[in-house]
BATITI-565275 format. One record per residue (C-alpha): x, y, z; residue number from 1. Coordinates in pm, 1 decimal. Each point is the difference from the previous one (the first is absolute). Example, Ala and Ser with C-alpha at 12.3 -4.5 7.8 and 13.67 -1.06 7.14 Angstrom:
2
{x = 1230.0 y = -450.0 z = 780.0 n = 1} .
{x = 137.0 y = 344.0 z = -66.0 n = 2} .
END
This chain:
140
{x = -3079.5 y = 1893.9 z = 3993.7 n = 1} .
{x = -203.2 y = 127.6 z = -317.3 n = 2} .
{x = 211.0 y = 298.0 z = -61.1 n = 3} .
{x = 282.3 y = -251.1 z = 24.0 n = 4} .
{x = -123.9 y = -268.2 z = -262.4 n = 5} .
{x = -146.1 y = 300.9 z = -248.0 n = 6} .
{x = 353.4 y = 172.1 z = 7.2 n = 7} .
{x = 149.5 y = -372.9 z = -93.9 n = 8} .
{x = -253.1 y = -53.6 z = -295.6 n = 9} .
{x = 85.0 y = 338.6 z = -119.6 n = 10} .
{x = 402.4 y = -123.0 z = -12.5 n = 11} .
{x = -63.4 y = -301.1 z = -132.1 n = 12} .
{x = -215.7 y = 146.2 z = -304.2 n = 13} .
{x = 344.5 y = 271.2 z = -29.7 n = 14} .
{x = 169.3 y = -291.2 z = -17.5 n = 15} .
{x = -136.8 y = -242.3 z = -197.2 n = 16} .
{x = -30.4 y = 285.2 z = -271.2 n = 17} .
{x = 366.3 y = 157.9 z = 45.4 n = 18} .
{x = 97.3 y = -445.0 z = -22.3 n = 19} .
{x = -157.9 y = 27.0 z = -335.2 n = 20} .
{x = 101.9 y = 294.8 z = -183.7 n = 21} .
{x = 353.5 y = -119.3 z = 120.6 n = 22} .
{x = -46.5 y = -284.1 z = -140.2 n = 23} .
{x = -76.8 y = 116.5 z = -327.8 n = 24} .
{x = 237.0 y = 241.7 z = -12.0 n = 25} .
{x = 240.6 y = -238.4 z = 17.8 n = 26} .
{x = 165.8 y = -118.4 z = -328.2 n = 27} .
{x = 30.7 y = -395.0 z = -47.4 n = 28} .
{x = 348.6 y = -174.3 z = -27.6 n = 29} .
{x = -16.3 y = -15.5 z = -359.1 n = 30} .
{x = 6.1 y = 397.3 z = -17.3 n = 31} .
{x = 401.8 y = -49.0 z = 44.6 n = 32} .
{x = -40.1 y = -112.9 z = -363.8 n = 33} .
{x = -135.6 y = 367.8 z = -130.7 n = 34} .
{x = 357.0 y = 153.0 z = 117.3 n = 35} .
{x = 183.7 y = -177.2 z = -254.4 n = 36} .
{x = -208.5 y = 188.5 z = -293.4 n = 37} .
{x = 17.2 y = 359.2 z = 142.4 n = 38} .
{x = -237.0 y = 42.6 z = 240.4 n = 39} .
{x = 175.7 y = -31.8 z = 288.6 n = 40} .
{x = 44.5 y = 350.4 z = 49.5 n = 41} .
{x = -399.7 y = 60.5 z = 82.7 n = 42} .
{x = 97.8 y = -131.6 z = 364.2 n = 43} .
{x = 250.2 y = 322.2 z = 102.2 n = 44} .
{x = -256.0 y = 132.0 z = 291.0 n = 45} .
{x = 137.2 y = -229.9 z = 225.5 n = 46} .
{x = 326.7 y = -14.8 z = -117.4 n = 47} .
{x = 164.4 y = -279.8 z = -263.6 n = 48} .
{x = -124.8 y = -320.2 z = 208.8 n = 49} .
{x = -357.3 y = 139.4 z = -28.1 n = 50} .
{x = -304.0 y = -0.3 z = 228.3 n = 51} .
{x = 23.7 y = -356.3 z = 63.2 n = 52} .
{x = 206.1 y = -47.6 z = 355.2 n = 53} .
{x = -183.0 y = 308.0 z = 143.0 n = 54} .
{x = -371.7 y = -164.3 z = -85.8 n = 55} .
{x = 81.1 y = -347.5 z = 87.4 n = 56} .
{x = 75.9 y = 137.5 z = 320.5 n = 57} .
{x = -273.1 y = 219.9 z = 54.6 n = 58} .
{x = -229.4 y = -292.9 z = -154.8 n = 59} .
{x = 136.5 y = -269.5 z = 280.2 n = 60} .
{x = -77.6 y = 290.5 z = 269.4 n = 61} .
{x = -341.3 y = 36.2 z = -99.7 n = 62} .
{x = -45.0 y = -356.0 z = -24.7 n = 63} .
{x = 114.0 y = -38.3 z = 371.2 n = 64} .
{x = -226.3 y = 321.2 z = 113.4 n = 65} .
{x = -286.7 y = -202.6 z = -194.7 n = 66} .
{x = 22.1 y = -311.9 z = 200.1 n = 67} .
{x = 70.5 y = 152.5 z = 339.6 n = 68} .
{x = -278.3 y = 249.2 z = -61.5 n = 69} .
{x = -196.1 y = -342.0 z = -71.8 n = 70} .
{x = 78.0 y = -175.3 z = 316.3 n = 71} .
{x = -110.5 y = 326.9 z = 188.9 n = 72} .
{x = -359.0 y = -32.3 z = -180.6 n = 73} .
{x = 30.5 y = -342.1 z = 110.9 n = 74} .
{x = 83.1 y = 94.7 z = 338.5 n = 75} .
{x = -285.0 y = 241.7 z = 34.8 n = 76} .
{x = -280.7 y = -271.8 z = -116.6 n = 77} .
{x = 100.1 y = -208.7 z = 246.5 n = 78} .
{x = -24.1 y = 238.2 z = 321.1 n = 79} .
{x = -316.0 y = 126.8 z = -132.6 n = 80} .
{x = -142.5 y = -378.3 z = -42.6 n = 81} .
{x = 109.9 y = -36.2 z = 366.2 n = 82} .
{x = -136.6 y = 322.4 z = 99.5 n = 83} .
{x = -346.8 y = -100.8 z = -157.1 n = 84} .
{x = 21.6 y = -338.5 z = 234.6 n = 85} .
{x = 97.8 y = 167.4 z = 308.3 n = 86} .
{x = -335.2 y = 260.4 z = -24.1 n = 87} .
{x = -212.9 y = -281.4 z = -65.6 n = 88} .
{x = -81.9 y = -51.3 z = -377.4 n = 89} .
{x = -70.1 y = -356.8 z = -42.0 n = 90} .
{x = 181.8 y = -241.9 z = -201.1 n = 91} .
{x = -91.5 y = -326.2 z = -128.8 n = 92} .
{x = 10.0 y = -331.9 z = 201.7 n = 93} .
{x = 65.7 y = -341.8 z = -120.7 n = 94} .
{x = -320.6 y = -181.4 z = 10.3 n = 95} .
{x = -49.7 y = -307.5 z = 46.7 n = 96} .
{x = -230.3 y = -146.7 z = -312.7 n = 97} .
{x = -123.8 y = -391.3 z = 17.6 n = 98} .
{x = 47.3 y = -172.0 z = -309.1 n = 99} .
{x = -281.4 y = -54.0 z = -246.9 n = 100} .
{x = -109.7 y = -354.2 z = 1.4 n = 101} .
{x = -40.7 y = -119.5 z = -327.7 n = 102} .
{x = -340.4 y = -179.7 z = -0.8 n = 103} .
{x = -62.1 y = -269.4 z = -239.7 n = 104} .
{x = -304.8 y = 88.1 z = -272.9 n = 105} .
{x = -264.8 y = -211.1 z = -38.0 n = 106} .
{x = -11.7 y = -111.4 z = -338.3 n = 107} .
{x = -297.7 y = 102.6 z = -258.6 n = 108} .
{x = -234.8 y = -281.7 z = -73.9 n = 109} .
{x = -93.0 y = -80.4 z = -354.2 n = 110} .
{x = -279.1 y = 154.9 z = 27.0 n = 111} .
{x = 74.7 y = 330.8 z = 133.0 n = 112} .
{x = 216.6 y = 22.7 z = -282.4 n = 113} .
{x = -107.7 y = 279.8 z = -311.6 n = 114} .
{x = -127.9 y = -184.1 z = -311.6 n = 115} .
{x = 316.5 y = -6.2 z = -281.5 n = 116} .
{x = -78.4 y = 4.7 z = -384.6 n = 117} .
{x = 69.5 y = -355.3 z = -176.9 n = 118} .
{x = -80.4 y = 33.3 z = -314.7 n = 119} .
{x = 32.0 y = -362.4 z = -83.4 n = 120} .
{x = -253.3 y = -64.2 z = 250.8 n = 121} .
{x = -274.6 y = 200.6 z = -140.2 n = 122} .
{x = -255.1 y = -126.6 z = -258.5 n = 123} .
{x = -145.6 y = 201.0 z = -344.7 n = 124} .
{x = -294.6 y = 68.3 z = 217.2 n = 125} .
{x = 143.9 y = 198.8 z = 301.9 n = 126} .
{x = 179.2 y = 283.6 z = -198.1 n = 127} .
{x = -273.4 y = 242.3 z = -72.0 n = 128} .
{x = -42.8 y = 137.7 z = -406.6 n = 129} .
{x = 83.7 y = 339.8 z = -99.0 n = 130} .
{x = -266.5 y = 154.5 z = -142.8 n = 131} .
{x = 138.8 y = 298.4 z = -125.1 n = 132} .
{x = -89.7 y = 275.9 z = 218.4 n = 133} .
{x = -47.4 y = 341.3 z = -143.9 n = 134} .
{x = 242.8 y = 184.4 z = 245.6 n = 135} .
{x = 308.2 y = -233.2 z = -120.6 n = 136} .
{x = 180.5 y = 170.9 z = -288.8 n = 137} .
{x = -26.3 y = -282.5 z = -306.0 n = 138} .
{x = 334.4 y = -91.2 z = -280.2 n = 139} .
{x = -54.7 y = 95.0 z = -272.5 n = 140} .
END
């Protein structure tokens, strides 16, 4: 089953990279435009129509090869995730979790409560005087 899922990721890479140069090969539809001024004739290596039927079609080919080679990957994962069940790897359970009760708080009492700064509250007295240290840097 490994060989089988490495040989599929090496397609789809081939793929996915052939899918984009394809695309960018690929001229827009307002490249009919160019023709008109002369350089329609740069398109004669496959023939007066140009490249454009022969990549579309090899573009919607890879694009099918890239979602069947998909759905093979898929394929794969899955019999290897029932492969790993079957020798005995274990998986996870549902488990049943009680709720959390929500308990109500006991409120703080007044006094347990951190002192808070009123200024208004506060006499000339309680706020200590500067006295002008010597390590604080003075105005001049």
């Amino acid at each position: 089953m490994e060989t089988l899922e490495i040989v599929l990721r090496v397609l789809l890479v081939v793929d996915a990279i052939a899918l984009i140069v394809l695309v960018l090969l690929q001229q827009g539809k307002g490249a009919a435009m160019g023709a008109a001024f002369g350089s329609g004739a740069s398109q004669t290596m496959f023939g007066s129509a140009g490249a454009s039927g022969f990549l579309t079609k090899v573009t919607a080919w890879l694009a099918v090869g890239f979602f069947l080679i998909t759905l093979a990957l898929a394929w794969t994962a899955r019999e290897r995730a029932e492969a790993m069940g079957a020798i005995g790897i274990p998986t996870v359970e549902d488990v049943d979790v009680p709720p959390v009760q929500d308990t109500p708080r006991e409120q703080p009492r007044p006094d347990d409560v951190p002192f808070s700064f009123d200024p208004e509250s506060m006499d000339e007295d309680d706020v200590p005087e500067f006295d002008g240290g010597e390590d604080v840097p003075q105005r001049d």
